[in-house]
N, C-alpha and C positions, 0 to 999 in steps of 0.2 A: 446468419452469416453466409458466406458466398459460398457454393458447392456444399452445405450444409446437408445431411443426410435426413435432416429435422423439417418439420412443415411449418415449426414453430415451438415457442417452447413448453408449452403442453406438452405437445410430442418428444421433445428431446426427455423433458420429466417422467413420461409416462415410458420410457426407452429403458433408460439409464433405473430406473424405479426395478423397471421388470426384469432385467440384464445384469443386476449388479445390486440391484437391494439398496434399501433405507441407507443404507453403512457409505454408499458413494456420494453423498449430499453431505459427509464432513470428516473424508478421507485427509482432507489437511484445515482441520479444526483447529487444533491446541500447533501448529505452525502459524498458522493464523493469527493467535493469538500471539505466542512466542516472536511476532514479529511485529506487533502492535504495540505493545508494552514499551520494547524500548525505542522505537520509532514516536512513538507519543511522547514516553520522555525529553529524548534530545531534544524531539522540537520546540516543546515549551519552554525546556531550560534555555534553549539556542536563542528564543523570541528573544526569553524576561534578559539575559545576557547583552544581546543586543540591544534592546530596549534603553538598558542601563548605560551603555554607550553612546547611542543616538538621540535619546530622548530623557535624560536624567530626571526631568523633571516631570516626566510623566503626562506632557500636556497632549491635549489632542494633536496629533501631528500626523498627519494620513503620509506623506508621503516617508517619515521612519516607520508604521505599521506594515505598510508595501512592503519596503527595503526587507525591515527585520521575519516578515512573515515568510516571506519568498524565501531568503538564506535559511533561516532555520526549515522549512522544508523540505531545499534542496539538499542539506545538511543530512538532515535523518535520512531522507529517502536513499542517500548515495550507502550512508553506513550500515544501513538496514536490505540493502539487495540484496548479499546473498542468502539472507533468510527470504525474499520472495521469491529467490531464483531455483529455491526448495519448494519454494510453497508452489508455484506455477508447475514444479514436474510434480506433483503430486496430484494437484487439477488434472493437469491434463493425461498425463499417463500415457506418452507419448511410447511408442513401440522401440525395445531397444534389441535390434537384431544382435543375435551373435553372443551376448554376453550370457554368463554361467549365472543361472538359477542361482538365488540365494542356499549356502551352501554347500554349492558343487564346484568342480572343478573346470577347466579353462577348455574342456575339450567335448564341451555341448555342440550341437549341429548348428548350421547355421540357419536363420530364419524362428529360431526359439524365440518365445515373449518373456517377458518376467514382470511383475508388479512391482513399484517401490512401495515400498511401505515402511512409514514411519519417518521423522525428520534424521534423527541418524543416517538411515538407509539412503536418504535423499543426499544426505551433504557429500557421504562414500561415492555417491554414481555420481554426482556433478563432479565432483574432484577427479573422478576416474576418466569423465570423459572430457573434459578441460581443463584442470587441473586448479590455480588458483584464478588465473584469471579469467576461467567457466565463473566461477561466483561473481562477477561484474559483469555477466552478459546483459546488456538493457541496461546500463545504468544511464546512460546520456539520456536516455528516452523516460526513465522514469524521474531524472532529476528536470526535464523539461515540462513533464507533467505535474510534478508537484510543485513547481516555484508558483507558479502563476495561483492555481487552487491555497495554498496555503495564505498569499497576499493577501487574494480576493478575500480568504473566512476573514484575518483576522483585522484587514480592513474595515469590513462590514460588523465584525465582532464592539472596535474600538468604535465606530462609529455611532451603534445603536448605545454603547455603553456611557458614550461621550453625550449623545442626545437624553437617556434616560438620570443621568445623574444633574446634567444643566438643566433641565426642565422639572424635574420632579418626577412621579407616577404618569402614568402613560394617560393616566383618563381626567387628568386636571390639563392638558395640552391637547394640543391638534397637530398633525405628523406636517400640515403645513406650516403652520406656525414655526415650530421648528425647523425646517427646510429653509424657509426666507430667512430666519434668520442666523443659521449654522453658516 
């Protein structure tokens, strides 16, 4: 990264290893996770949903795979931010001047550090320092990010799935054969 204090990321591993220990490579694990689950869900409920609207019949149709993979994407990813918006201050551990040490009281010095710790802790500081609308910081950006990636899988998902089922076993065909004729 640009102004990177790292040589590379050996270096940043071998930094953050020695400064912070094992424990900093899945300080926001189970957020992680916690934000995967239902972000996974909605999207495939949101596909098969759409699917069923655009495509009833289930036939190959690349351009409802587009439509529906891209909305259900942008879909979870929009109602799943502020679990990334936890999970990102958790990565990064960005320095929060001024605020009271978990525990303490409002009349710490200023220039203090404090760690978040925990998705709880996380959701209290965003909310502290934004309030609700801190939890949709990024969403435009992450819902630009996922439309396109979500398309593209499940394009490429219906595609091979569309080729594998009209042809048979992959080793009784030839990937041109299929091609000229899909």
């Amino acid at each position: 990264m640009y102004n990177s204090p790292y040589r590379g990321v050996m270096d940043c591993v071998r930094a953050v290893w020695q400064s912070e220990g094992p424990g900093a490579f899945y300080r926001s694990y189970t957020t992680q996770l916690t934000m995967n689950v239902p972000f996974q869900a909605l999207h495939f409920m949101t596909y098969e949903y759409l699917q069923e609207l655009l495509n009833p019949h289930r036939q190959y149709n690349p351009s409802s795979h587009m439509v529906s993979g891209g909305l259900a994407g942008a879909i979870a990813a929009a109602a799943t931010t502020p679990l990334d918006v936890c999970k990102t201050l958790l990565n990064t551990q960005e320095s929060l001047v001024g605020l009271p040490a978990a525990g303490q009281g409002g009349g710490q010095a200023q220039g203090t550090h404090r760690h978040i710790t925990g998705l709880a802790h996380a959701f209290r500081t965003v909310y502290r320092l934004g309030g609700l609308p801190g939890f949709f910081k990024g969403v435009q950006a992450r819902v630009i990010y996922q439309m396109p990636s979500t398309a593209i899988s499940w394009s490429v998902y219906e595609f091979f799935k569309y080729g594998i089922t009209k042809l048979g076993p992959p080793h009784t065909q030839t990937v041109g054969h299929f091609l000229l004729s899909a």
